[in-house]
Backbone bond lengths (Angstrom), bond angles and torsions (degrees), N, CA, C in turn:
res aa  C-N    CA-C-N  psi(-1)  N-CA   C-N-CA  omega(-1)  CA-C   N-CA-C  phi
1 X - - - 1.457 - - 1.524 107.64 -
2 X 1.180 114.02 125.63 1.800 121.86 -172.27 1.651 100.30 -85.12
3 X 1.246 105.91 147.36 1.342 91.72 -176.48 1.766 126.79 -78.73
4 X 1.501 125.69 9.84 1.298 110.73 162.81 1.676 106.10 -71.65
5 X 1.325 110.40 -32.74 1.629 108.38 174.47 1.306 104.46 -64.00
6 X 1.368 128.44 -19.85 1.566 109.26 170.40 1.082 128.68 -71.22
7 X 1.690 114.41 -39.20 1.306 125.25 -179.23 1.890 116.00 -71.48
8 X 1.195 102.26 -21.04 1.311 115.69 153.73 0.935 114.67 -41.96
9 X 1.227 148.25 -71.50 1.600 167.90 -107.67 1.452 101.35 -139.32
10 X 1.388 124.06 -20.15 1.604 128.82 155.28 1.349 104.66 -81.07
11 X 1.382 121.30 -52.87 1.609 102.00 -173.51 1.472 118.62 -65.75
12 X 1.580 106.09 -22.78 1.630 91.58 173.36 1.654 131.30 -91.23
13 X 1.552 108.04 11.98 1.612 121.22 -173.76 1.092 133.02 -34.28
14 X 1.391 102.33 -29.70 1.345 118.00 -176.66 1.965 116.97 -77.02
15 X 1.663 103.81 -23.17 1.517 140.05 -166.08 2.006 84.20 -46.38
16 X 1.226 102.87 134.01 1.274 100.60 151.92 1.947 122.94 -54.47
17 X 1.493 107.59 150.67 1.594 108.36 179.53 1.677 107.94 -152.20
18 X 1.486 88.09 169.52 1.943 97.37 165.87 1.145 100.03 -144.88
19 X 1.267 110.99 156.48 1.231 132.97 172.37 1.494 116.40 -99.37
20 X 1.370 115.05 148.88 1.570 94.41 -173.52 2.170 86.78 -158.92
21 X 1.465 131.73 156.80 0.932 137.99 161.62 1.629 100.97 105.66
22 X 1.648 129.26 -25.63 0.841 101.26 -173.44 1.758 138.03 -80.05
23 X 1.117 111.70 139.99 1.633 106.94 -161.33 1.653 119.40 -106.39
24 X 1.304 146.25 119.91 1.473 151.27 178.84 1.717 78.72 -26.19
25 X 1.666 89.17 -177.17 1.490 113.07 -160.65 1.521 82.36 -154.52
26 X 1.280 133.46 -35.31 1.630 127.37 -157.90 1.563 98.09 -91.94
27 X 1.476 125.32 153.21 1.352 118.24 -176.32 1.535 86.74 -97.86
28 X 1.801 96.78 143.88 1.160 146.07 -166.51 0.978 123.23 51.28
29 X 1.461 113.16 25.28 1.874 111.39 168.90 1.873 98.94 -92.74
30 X 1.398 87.17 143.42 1.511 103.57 174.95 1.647 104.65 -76.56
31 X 1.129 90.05 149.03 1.874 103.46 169.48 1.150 117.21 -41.62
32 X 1.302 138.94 138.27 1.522 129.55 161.78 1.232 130.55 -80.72
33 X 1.282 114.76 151.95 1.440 124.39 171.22 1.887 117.36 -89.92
34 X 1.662 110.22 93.23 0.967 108.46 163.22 1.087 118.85 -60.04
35 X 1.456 123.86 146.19 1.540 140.80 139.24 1.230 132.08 -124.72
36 X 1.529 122.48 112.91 1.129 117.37 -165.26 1.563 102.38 -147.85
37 X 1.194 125.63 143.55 1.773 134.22 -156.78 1.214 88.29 -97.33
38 X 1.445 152.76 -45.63 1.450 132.13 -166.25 1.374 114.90 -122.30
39 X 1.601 114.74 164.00 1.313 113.38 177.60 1.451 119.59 -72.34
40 X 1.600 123.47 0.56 1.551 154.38 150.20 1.212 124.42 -44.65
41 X 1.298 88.42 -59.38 1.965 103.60 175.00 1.301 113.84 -92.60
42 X 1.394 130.65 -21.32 1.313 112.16 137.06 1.246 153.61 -3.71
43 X 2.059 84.91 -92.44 1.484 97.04 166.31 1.358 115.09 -66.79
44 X 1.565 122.41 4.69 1.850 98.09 -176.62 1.061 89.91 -111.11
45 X 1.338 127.13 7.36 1.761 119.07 166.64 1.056 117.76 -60.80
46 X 1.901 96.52 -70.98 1.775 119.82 165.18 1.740 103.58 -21.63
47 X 1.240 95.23 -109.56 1.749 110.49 164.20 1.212 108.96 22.71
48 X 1.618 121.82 -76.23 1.120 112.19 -171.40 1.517 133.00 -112.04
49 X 2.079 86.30 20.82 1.872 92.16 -172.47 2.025 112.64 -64.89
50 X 1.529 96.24 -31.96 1.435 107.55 -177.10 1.778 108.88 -44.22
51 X 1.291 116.19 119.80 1.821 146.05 57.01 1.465 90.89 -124.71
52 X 1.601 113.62 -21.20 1.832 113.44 -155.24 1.420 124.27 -71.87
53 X 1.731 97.25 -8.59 1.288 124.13 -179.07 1.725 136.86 -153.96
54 X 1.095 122.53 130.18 1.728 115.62 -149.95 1.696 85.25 -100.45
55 X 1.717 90.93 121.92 1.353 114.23 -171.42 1.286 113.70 -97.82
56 X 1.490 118.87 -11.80 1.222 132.18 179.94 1.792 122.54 -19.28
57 X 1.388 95.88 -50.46 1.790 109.47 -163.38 1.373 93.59 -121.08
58 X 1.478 110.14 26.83 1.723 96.86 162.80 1.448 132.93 -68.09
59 X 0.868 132.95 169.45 1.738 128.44 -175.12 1.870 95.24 -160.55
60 X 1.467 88.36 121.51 2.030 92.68 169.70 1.711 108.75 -115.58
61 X 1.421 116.43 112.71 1.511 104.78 -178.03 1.518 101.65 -124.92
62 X 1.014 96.96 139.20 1.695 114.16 171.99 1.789 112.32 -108.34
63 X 0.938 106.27 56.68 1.354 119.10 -179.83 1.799 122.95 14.15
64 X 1.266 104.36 13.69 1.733 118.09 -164.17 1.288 92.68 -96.58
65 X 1.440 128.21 100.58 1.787 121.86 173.91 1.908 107.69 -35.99
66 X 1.235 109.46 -46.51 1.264 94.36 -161.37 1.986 111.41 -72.85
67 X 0.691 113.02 32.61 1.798 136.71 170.59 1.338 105.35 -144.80
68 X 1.498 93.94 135.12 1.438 97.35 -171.05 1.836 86.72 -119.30
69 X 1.728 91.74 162.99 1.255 108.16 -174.68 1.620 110.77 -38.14
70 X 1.339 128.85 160.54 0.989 107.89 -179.69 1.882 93.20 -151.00
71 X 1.764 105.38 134.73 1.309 125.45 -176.26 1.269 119.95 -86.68
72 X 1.346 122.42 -160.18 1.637 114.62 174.05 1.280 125.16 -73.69
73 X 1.445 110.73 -30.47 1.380 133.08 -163.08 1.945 94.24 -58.57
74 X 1.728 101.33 -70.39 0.956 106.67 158.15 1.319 154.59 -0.95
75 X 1.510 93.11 -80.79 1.725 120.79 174.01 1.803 98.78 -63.59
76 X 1.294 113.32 -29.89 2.008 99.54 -171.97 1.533 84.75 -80.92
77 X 1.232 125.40 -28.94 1.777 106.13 -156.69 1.499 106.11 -84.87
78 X 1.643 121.97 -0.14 1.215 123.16 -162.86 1.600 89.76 -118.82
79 X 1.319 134.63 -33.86 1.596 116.31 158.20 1.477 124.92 -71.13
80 X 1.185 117.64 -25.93 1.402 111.80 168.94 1.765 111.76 -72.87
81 X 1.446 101.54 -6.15 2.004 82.06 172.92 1.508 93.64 -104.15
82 X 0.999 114.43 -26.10 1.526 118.20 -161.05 1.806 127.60 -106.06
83 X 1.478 90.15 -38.31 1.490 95.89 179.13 1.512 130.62 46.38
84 X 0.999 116.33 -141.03 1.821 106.06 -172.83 1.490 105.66 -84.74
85 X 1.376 125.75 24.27 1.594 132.57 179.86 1.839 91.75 -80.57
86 X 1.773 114.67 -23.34 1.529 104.83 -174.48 1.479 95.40 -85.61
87 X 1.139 144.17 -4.85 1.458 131.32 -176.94 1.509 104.54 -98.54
88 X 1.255 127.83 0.64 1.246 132.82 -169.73 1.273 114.31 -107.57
89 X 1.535 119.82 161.11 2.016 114.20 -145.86 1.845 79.02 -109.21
């Protein structure tokens, strides 16, 4: 992700989102049900679900065409520029 697509994805943080793909890691816990109000808290979900949760087939969409779905790869390259500046008003 180049970073005008990052700043993209900062200006819309606030954008409503869902989370979807992420899977338990512990045997026999069921998957969780994220909930989270912004495309901010999202990514700082993602971000910091790793070891407790296999992020592999995650997907964060904020339903805004001009952001595109966005994976793990993603979500680490957008907290390391940004960090908790996306959870912030």
């Amino acid at each position: 992700m180049d970073r005008p697509a990052m700043a993209s994805v900062f200006r819309m943080r606030h954008a409503p989102a869902t989370v979807s793909g992420v899977r338990s890691t512990g045997q026999g816990q069921a998957d969780p049900i994220i909930r989270v109000h912004s495309l901010g808290e999202a990514i700082r979900f993602v971000a910091g679900a790793y070891p407790n949760y296999d992020i592999g087939t995650v997907a964060i969409d904020c339903g805004d065409p001009s952001i595109p779905r966005l994976g793990s790869l993603e979500v680490r390259a957008l907290w390391r520029e940004y960090g908790e500046r996306l959870t912030e008003e």
